[in-house]
C-alpha positions in Angstrom: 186.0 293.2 67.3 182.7 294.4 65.7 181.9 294.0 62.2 179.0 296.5 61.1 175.8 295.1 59.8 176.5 291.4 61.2 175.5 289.8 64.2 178.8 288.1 66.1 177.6 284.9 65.0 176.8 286.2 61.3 180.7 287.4 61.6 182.1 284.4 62.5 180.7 282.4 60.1 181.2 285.0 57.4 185.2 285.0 58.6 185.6 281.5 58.5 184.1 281.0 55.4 186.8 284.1 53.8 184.0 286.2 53.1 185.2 289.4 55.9 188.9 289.2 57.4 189.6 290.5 61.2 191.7 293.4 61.7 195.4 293.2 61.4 197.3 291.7 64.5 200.5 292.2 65.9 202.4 289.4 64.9 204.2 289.0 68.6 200.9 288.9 70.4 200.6 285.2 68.9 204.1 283.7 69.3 205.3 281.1 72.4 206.6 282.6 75.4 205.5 286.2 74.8 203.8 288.2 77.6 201.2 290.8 77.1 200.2 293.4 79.3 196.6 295.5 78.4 195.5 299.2 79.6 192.9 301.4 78.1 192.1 304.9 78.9 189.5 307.4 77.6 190.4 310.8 76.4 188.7 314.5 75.2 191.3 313.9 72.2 190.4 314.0 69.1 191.8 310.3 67.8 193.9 311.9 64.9 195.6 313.9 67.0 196.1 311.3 69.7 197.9 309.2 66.8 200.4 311.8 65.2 201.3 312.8 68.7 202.0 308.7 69.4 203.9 307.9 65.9 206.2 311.5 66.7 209.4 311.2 68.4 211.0 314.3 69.2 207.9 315.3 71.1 209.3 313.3 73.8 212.3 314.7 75.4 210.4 317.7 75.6 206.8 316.8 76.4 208.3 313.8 78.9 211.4 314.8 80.5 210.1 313.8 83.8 210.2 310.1 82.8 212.9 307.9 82.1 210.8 306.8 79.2 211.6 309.7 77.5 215.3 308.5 76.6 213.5 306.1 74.4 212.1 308.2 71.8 215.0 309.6 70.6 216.1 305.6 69.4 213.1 306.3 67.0 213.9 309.8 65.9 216.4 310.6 63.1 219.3 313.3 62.6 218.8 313.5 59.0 222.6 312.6 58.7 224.4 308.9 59.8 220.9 308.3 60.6 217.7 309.2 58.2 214.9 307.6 58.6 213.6 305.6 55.4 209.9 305.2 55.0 207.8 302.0 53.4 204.7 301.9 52.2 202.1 298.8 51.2 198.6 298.2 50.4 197.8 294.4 51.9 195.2 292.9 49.6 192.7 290.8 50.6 194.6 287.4 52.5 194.5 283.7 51.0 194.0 282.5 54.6 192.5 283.3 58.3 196.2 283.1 59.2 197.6 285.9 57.2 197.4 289.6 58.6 194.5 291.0 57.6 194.6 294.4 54.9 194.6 298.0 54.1 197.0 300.7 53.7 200.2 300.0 56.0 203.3 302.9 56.5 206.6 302.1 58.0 209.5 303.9 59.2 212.5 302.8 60.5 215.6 303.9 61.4 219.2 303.0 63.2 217.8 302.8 66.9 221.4 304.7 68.2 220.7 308.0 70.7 220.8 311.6 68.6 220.2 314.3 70.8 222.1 312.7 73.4 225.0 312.4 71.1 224.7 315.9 70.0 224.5 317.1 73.4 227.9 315.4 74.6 229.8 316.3 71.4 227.9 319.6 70.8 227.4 320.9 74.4 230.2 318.6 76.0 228.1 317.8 78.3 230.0 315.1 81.4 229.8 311.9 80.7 228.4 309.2 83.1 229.6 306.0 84.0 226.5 304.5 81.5 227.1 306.8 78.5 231.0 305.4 78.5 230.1 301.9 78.3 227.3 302.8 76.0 230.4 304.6 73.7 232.3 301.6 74.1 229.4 299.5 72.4 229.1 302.0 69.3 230.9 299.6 67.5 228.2 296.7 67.7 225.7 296.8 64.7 222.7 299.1 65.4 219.6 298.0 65.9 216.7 299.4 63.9 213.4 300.7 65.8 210.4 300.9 63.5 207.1 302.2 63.8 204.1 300.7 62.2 200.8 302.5 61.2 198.1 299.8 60.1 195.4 302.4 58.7 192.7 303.2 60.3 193.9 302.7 64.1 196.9 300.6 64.6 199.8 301.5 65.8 202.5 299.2 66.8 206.9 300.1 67.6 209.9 297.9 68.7 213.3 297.4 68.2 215.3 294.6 66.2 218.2 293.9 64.4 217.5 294.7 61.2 214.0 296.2 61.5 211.8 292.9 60.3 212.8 290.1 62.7 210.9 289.4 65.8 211.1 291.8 68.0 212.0 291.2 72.0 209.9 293.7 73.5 206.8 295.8 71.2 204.7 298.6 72.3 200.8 298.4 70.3 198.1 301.0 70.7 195.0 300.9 68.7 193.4 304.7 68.9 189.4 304.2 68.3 187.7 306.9 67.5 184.1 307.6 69.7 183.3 310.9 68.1 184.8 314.0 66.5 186.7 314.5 69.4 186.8 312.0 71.5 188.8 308.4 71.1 189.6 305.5 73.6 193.0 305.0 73.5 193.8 300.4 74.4 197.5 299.6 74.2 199.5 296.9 75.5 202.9 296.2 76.2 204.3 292.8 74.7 207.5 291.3 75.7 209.1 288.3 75.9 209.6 287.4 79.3 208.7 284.5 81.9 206.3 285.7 83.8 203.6 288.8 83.6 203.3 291.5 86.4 200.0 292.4 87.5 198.3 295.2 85.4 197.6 297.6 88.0 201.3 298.4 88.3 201.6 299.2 84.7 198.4 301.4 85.0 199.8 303.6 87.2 203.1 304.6 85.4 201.2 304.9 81.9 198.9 306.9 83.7 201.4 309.1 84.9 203.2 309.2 81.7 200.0 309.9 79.5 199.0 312.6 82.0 202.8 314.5 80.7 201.4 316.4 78.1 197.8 315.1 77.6 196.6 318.7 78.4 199.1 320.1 76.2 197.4 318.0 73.3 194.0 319.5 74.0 195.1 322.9 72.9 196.4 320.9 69.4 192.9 319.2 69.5 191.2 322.6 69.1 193.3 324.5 67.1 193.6 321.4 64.1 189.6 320.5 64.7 188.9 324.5 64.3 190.8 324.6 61.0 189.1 321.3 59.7 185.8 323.0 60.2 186.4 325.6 58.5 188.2 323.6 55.6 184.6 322.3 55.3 183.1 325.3 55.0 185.5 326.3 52.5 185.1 323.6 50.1 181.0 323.7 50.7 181.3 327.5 49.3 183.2 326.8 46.0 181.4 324.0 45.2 184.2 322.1 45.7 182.8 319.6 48.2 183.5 316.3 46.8 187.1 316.7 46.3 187.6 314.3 49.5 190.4 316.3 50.2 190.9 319.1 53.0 194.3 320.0 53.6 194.1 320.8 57.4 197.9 319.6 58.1 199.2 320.7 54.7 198.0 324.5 55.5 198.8 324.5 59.0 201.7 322.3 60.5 205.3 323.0 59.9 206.8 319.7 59.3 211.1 320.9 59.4 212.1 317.9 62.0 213.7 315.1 59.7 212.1 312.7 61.9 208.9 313.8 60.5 208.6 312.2 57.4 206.3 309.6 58.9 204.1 312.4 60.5 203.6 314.3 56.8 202.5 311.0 55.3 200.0 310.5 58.1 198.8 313.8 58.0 198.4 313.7 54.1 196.4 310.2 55.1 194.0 312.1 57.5 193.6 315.1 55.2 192.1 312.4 52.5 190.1 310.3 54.5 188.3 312.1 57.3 185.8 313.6 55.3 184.9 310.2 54.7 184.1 309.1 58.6 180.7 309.2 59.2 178.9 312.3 60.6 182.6 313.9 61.0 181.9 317.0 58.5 178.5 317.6 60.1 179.1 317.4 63.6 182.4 319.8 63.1 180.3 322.2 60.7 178.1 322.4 63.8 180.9 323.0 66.0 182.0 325.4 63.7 178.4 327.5 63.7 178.2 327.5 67.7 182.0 328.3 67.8 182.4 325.5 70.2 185.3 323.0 69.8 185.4 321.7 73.0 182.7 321.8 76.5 184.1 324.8 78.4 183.8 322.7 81.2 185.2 319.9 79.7 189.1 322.1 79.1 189.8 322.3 82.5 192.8 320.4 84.0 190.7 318.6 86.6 188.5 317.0 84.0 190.8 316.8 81.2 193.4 314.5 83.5 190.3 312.8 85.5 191.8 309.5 85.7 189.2 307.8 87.3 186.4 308.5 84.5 189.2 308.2 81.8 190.3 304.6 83.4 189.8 303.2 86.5 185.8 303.4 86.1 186.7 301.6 83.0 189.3 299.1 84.0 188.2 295.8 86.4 191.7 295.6 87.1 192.7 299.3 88.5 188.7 299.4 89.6 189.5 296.1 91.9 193.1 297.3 93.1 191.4 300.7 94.4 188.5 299.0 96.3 190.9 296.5 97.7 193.3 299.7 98.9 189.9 301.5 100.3 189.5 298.3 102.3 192.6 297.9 104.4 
């Protein structure tokens, strides 16, 4: 990790000595007998955007129906019945230690990791029954576990299951979302699980790649649409003289939060709506967006170079770079 204004060694010494503290970790990474699995991927995604879509759950039986993953999400959304979600909020202060987990503003939401729409849609719909949702309905009676998803401000992100939403969890999903520019951001996550071995990373390349490339392009069209009205928000406050408030209600004034899964989304947006006019260069670079009435590189929107895998990732990735070349020569 870089720490501005220090050399690494200047850092190092400046950590061990308490002076600077590294980012927060995920607290699996560290433990015995956990494996963890790494992929990064560039994309022409704004970084806030990338996030909400990441920390939203119903988005996913809809935006990834292709994949089996998408049965997943709805253990993390809620019904706003038997199931609401409850959120939790903490500012970490500074740690006694090199041990403890860093600071800064953390959010999380948790909720009873049981299906909902597929639920609804067998009780609702009456949709058949398979062979797996009857032994699934025979296990209703076992305690639910909770699924909980973790927003470390300014760019981690980290979800798993457990049985009562603070214990270790078996298997953890992190991401931590970097922003390269108004409307860019590398996107580096990893897959942590407790298991014996760890499979090759190539393999898990390719199906996140496939996943990711679900409704990446649909995101684009969010991208410009929420960058557009943050411009102009600028603009706005730079005319009443109002340009120090720190505050431009993008997401307030445009989404249309009615899911009860999305209480976590409204606080993040409310976070982002507070803070970006804080990262540097953002307001300029989007006023000058804003003036040219460009949001995006026309040539940039297309489908071929918005889901350009290779530049996004394997031109990136030693791994999938070395897999290819060994493919190319047999």
């Amino acid at each position: 990790w870089i720490q501005p204004f220090l050399t690494p060694l200047e850092a190092l010494a400046a950590t061990e000595e308490g002076k600077i503290f590294p980012p927060h970790r995920i607290p699996e990474i560290d433990l015995p007998g956990y494996q963890t699995i790494m992929a990064v991927r560039d994309f022409p995604i704004d970084w806030t955007v990338l996030m909400e879509n990441i920390m939203d759950p119903d988005h996913g039986f809809f935006a990834h129906s292709s994949s089996s993953a998408a049965y997943g999400f709805d253990l993390y959304a809620a019904d706003g019945k038997e199931n609401t979600m409850k959120i939790e909020e903490k500012v970490m202060k500074a740690p006694k230690s090199k041990e403890d987990l860093g600071k800064g503003w953390t959010i999380t939401s948790s909720v009873n990791a049981v299906e909902k729409l597929k639920k609804y849609n067998r009780e609702v719909r009456a949709s058949h029954n398979t062979k797996t949702d009857n032994k699934k309905l025979e296990q209703l009676d076992v305690p639910a576990k909770k699924s909980t998803t973790t927003f470390v401000a300014p760019s981690l992100i980290h979800m798993g299951r457990s049985q009562d939403g603070s214990t270790t969890r078996s298997f953890v999903t992190g991401f931590w979302i970097c922003p390269v520019g108004a409307g860019r951001s590398r996107f580096m996550s990893a897959g942590i699980s407790k298991a014996p071995f760890s499979v090759p990373r190539w393999i898990l390349h390719v199906s996140l790649n496939n996943f990711l490339d679900q409704d990446t392009f649909l995101l684009c069209g969010q991208h410009k649409a929420v960058l557009q009205k943050e411009a102009e928000g600028y603009l706005d406050m730079e005319s009443s003289g109002d340009e120090h408030s720190y505050v431009n209600n993008v997401r307030k004034s445009t989404y249309v939060y009615r899911s009860p899964s999305e209480r976590l989304g409204m606080r993040i947006g409310q976070f982002f709506d507070a803070t970006l006019y804080r990262a540097p260069n953002r307001k300029e670079t989007m006023l000058a967006r804003l003036k040219n009435k460009i949001y995006h590189e026309p040539s940039e929107m297309t489908r071929q170079n918005v889901l350009d895998r290779y530049e996004q990732h394997t031109k990136i990735c030693p791994d999938s770079k070395g897999t290819v070349k060994n493919c190319e020569s047999i």
